[in-house]
C-alpha positions in Angstrom: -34.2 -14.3 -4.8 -31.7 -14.2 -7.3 -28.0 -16.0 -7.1 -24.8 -14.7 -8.5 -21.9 -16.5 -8.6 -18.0 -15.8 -8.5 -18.0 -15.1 -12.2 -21.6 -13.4 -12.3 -20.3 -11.0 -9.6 -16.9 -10.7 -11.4 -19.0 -9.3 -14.5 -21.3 -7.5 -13.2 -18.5 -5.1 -11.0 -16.7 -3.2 -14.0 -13.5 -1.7 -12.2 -14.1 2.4 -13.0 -17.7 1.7 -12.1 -16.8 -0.5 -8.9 -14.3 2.8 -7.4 -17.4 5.2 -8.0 -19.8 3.5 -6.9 -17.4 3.5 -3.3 -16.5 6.8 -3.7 -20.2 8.0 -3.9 -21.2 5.3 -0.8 -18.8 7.4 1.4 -20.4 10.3 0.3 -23.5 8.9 1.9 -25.8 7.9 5.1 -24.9 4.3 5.6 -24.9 2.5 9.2 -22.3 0.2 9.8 -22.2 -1.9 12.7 -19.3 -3.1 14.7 -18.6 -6.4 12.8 -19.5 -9.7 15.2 -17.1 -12.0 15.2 -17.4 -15.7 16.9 -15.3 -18.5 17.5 -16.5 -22.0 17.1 -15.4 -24.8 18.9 -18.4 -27.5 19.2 -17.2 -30.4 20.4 -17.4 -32.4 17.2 -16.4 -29.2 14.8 -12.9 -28.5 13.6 -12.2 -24.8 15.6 -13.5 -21.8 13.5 -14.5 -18.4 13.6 -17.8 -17.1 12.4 -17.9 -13.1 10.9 -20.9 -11.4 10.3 -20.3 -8.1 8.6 -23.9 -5.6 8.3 -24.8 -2.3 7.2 -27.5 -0.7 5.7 -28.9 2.2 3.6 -32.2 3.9 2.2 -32.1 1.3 -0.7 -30.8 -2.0 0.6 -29.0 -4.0 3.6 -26.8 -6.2 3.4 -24.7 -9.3 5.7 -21.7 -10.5 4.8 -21.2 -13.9 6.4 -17.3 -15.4 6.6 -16.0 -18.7 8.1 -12.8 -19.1 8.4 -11.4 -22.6 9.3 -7.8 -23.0 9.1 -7.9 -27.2 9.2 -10.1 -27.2 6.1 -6.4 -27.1 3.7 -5.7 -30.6 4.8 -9.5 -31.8 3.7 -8.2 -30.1 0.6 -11.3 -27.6 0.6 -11.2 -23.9 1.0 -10.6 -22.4 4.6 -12.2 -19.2 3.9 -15.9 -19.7 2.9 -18.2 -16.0 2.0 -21.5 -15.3 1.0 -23.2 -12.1 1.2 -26.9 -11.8 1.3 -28.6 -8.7 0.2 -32.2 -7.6 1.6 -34.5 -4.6 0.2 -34.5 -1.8 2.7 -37.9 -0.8 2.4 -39.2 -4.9 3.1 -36.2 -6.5 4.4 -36.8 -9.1 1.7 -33.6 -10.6 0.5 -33.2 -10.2 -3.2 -30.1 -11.8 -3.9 -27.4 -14.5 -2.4 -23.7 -13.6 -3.8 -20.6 -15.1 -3.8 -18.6 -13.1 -0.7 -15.0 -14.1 -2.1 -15.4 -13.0 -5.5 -17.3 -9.3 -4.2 -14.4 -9.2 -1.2 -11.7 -9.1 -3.8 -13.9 -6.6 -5.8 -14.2 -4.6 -3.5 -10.9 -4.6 -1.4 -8.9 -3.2 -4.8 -11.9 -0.5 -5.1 -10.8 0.7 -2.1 -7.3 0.9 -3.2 -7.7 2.2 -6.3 -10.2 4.8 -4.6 -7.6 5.9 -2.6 -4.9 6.1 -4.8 -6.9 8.6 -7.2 -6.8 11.0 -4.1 -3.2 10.1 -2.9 -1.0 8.7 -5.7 0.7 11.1 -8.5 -1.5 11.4 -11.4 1.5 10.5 -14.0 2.4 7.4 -11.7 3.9 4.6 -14.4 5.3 2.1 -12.2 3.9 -0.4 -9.9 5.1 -2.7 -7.8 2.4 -5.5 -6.1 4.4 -6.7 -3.2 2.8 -10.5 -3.1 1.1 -12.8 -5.4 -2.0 -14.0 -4.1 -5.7 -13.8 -4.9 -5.8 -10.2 -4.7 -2.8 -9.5 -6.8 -4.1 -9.3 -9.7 -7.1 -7.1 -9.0 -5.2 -4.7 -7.5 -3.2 -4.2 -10.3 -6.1 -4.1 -12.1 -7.7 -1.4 -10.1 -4.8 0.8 -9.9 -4.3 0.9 -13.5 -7.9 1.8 -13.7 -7.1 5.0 -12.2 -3.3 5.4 -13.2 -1.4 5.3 -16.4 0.3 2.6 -15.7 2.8 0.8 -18.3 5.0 -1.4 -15.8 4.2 -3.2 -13.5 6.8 -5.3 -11.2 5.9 -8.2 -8.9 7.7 -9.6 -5.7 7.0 -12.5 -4.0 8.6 -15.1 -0.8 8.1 -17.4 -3.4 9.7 -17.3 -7.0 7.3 -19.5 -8.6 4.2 -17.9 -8.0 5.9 -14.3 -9.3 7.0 -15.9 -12.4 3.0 -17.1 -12.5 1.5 -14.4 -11.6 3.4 -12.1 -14.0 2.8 -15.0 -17.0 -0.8 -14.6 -16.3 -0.6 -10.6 -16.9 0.5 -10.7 -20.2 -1.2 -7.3 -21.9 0.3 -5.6 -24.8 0.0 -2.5 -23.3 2.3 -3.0 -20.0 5.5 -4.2 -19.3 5.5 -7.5 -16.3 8.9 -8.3 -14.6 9.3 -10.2 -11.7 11.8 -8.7 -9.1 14.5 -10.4 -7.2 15.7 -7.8 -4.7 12.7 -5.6 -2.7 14.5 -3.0 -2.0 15.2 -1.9 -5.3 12.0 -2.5 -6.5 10.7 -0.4 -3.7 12.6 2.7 -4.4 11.7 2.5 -8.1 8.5 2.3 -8.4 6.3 5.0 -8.0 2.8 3.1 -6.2 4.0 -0.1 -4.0 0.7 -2.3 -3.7 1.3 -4.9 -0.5 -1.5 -7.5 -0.1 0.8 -10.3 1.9 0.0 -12.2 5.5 3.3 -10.8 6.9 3.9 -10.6 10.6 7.6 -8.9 10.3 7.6 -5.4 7.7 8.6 -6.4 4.2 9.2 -2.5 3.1 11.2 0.1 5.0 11.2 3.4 5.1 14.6 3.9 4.6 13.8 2.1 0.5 10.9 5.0 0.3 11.8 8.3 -1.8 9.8 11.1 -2.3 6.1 11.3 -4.4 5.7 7.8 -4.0 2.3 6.2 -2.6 2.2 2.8 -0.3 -0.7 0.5 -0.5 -0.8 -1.1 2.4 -3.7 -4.2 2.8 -2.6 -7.8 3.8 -2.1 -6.4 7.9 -5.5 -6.9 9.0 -4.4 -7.8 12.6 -2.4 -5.6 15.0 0.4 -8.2 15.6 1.0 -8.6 11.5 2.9 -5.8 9.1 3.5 -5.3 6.1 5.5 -1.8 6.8 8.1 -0.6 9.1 7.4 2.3 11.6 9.4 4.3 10.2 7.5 4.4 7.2 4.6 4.6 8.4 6.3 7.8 10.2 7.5 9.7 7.3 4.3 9.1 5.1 1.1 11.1 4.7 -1.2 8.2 6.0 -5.1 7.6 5.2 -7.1 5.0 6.0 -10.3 3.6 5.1 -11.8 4.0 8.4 -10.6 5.6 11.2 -12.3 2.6 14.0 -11.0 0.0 11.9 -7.1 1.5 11.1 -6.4 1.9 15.3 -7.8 -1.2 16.3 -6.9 -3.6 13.6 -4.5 -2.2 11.0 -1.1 -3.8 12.2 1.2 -1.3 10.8 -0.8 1.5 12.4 -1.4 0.2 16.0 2.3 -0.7 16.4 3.3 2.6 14.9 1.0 4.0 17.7 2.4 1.7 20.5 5.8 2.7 19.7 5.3 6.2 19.1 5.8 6.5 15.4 3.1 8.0 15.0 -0.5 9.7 17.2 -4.1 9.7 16.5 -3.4 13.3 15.0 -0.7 12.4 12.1 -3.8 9.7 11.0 -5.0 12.7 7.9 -8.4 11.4 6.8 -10.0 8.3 6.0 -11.9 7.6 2.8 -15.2 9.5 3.9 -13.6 12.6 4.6 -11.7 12.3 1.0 -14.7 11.7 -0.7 -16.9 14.6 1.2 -14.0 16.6 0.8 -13.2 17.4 4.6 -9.8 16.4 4.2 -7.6 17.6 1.5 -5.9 14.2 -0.3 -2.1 15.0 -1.8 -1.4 18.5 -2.5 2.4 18.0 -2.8 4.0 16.7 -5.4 7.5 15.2 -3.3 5.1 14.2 -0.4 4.9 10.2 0.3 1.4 9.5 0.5 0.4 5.8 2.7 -3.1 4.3 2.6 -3.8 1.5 5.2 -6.8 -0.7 4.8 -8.5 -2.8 6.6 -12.0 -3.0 5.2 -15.5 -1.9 6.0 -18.9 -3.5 5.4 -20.4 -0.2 4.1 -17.6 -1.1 0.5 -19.2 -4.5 0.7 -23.0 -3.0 0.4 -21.7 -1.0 -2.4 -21.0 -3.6 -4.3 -23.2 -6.0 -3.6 -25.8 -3.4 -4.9 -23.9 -2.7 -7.7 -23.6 -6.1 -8.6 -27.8 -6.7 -8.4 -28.2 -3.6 -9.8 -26.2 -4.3 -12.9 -27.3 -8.0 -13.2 -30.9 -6.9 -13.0 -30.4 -4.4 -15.7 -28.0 -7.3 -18.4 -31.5 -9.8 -17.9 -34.1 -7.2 -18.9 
């Protein structure tokens, strides 16, 4: 069984090749379980939860295992431990153990970046990456993959880690500021990435203008948000999956709760973009919202990219 690392798993997932190989795994058969998720409190463990993400196609299956244990920061080791283990489908014999951080992040931008080819404005210049965490970076990465994008703005809580994170994207080829006032920022950009932990809504839709397209991923619970209702009212809005977006997608169940929004203003999810069965923007002035909350079937895909792509740089 072969291992790949962060870095191995980082090389082997080139960003065009990462958003086709998702946009041709929606395309297809692949089961996906409800994900299983476990709390652990043993009486001589730290509390935990256990998450056990499957799914499987003609050509492999795959398990993504996460534990996430909050009291781990003050040990000074990670809280949030993956791996993923991937299994042939016609033996069930694993082939390879890979790091589940590194193909999370992969995959997560994919996913953005996937929708945002259907959704944003093709001539879309300016981004905006609302937070400065782990997934920043490759979300700016994977929207310029698919847009021509030659600015790029970052907003954070915390002033520091902008000025980083921005420091860190240094690229001949784009312009990195760091912005002080959201609002602005907001209404001037033309894609706003969020990939935060807020629990109150950091953009409004009072700051949205017309053609713009809003990324939404840090919510992944229904009592955290990253939007207001009322944006989530006056936009176009996608999801990744429909199961996922109305039971776990914050901005989305609240919008639902308050009634923002029904079932029927939810306009496709990435399956019926990539088979076609929903139309993705046809109008130019439209605002355009993708919500995401994450699916086992985009970790698959990339985990068998990733082998696939590993196997072929050792022969």
């Amino acid at each position: 069984m072969k291992s790949l690392d962060a870095q191995t798993v980082a090389n082997c997932l080139p960003r065009q090749a990462m958003v086709d190989a998702l946009d041709e795994a929606f395309r297809k058969s692949v089961n996906v379980p409800p994900r299983a998720h476990h709390e652990i409190a043993a009486e001589n463990n730290a509390p935990g939860t256990l998450l056990l993400m499957s799914a499987w196609s003609s050509d492999y299956i795959g398990v993504k295992i996460v534990t996430v244990f909050p009291k781990n920061s003050a040990l000074g080791i990670p809280a949030v431990s993956g791996s993923y283990l991937l299994m042939d489908a016609s033996t069930g014999i694993p082939v390879a153990l890979l790091d589940g951080t590194e193909l999370t992040l992969q995959r997560t931008a994919a996913a953005s970046a996937l929708a945002s080819s259907y959704l944003s404005c093709k001539d879309s210049k300016k981004l905006l990456m609302v937070g400065t965490g782990k997934l920043a970076p490759h979300l700016i990465a994977a929207h310029r993959t698919v847009r021509p994008i030659t600015e790029v703005v970052i907003w954070g809580r915390r002033a520091a880690a902008a000025d980083h994170l921005a420091a860190e994207l240094g690229d001949d080829r784009i312009s990195v500021s760091v912005a002080d006032d959201l609002a602005e920022a907001v209404s001037a950009a033309d894609i706003i990435s969020c990939a935060t932990l807020a629990t109150e809504p950091l953009v409004h839709g009072d700051w949205l203008r017309a053609g713009q397209h809003l990324d939404l991923v840090g919510a992944f619970k229904p009592d955290m948000a990253e939007a207001d209702g009322h944006a989530v009212s006056i936009a176009d809005v996608y999801v990744d999956t429909r199961v996922g977006a109305l039971t776990e997608a914050g901005e989305i169940v609240q919008a639902l709760e308050t009634g923002s929004i029904c079932e029927a203003d939810i306009r496709g999810s990435l399956r019926e973009l990539a088979t076609n069965a929903v139309s993705g923007r046809t109008d130019k002035n439209s605002i355009t919202l993708f919500k995401s909350v994450g699916t086992a079937l985009e970790d698959l895909a990339a985990a068998a990219l990733a082998f696939d792509n590993f196997n072929d740089g050792q022969r």
